[in-house]
C-alpha angles and dihedrals in degrees: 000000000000121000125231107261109216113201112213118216119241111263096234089061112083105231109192092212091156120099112243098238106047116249119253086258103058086041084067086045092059097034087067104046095049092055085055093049093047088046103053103067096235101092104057098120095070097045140235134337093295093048090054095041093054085053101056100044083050091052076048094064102040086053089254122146103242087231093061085038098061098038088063110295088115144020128192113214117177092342090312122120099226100198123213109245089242091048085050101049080041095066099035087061096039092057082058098256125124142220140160141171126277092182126001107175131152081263113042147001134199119176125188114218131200131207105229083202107045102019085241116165122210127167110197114189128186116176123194078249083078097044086055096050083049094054092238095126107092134150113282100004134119091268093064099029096052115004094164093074098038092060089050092046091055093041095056103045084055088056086043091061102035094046106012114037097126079067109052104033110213097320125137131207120259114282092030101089099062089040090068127070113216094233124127107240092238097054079048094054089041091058099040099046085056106047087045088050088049080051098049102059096052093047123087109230089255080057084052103056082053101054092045094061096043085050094053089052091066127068110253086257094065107033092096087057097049084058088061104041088052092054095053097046092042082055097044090047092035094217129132123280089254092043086058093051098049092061094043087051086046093074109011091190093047083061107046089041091053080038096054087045093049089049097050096049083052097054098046091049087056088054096064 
């Protein structure tokens, strides 16, 4: 009588054998382990029983063990997994795929990444330069204590998404989540097409040529805000729409600095 042959796959191939609902096993597993994290005190950050628990199915379906997971391996922000950059080259390796670093400076990373499946070649790049135009650089941040590892971080999780997305799910790397405003791109460029009309029609063509330049200086995400937040400092300081923007084009980090501020009071505020 012939034996089943069972043909095992190479390890360097990533082979999804998990269910995609946990089995009621596994549920009790993880039930239990989340009481003992919540009562032991170390875990308080990242909330009670349900918080951990949300953690460690998401570190299920990304392949990571819950205990990694939950000592930083992943965070969930809004309902979004944020992923550590060692967690995330982690995964990228494991699943048999390569990358290194072409160039990794206090200003700037690109990294070149390989499919270990279909050969494909991608180079991902992020400079602190980015992180300035995003408003990311502030005093006594990352950005400006090690700025080395931030722009790898953000490097890799580009290459992440452009080469390796089967791999990371849709996780980001830390930092990313808060960055991005959850908003569609067409309800953006919806709100945006119709304060700047509203603008538009109250501002003289010299005021235009202002606004113009304070609006290009803003990603496409915020420039609804920046609206905003022009209007609110031009009517606390009472002074003319070109007289505002003078002062904001004076010092460009002052203002994304005041900006970011501004944004995140806002948010938080919304939130309540």
């Amino acid at each position: 009588m012939e034996k089943n042959l069972v043909i095992s796959p190479p390890k360097n191939e990533l082979t999804i054998t998990r269910s995609t609902i946990p089995s009621e096993h596994e549920m009790m597993v993880y039930h239990t382990m989340a009481e003992q994290a919540v009562s032991s005190k170390m875990y308080k950050g990242i909330g009670e029983k349900a918080g951990v628990m949300m953690i460690m199915l998401s570190a299920r379906e990304l392949g990571i063990p819950p205990m990694q997971a939950l000592n930083g391996g992943i965070n969930i922000i809004n309902g979004k997994a944020e992923i550590s950059a060692r967690m995330m080259g982690a995964l990228i390796r494991s699943a048999g795929h390569q990358f290194k670093k072409k160039e990794s400076t206090d200003t700037s990373c690109t990294l070149i990444g390989k499919r270990s499946d279909t050969g494909e070649i991608e180079e991902a790049s992020y400079t602190v330069i980015d992180a300035q135009k995003a408003g990311l650089v502030k005093q006594g941040g990352g950005w400006v204590k090690c700025p080395k590892d931030m722009c790898f971080a953000r490097a890799l999780s580009r290459l992440a998404r452009q080469l390796f997305s089967d791999v990371i799910g849709i996780g980001y790397v830390e930092g990313e989540i808060n960055q991005y405003a959850e908003i569609k791109s067409s309800e953006i460029e919806q709100i945006i097409s119709e304060d700047i009309i509203q603008e538009k029609e109250i501002v003289t063509e010299n005021e235009q040529e202002y606004l113009d330049k304070f609006l290009n200086l803003f990603d496409k995400e915020d420039k609804n805000l920046a609206m905003q937040y022009l209007k609110v400092v031009q009517e606390h300081f009472e002074w003319t729409i070109i007289q505002t923007i003078k002062e904001f084009l004076k010092d460009e980090k002052n203002l994304f600095d005041k900006f970011n501020n501004w944004k995140n009071k806002i948010k938080k505020a919304e939130e309540k």
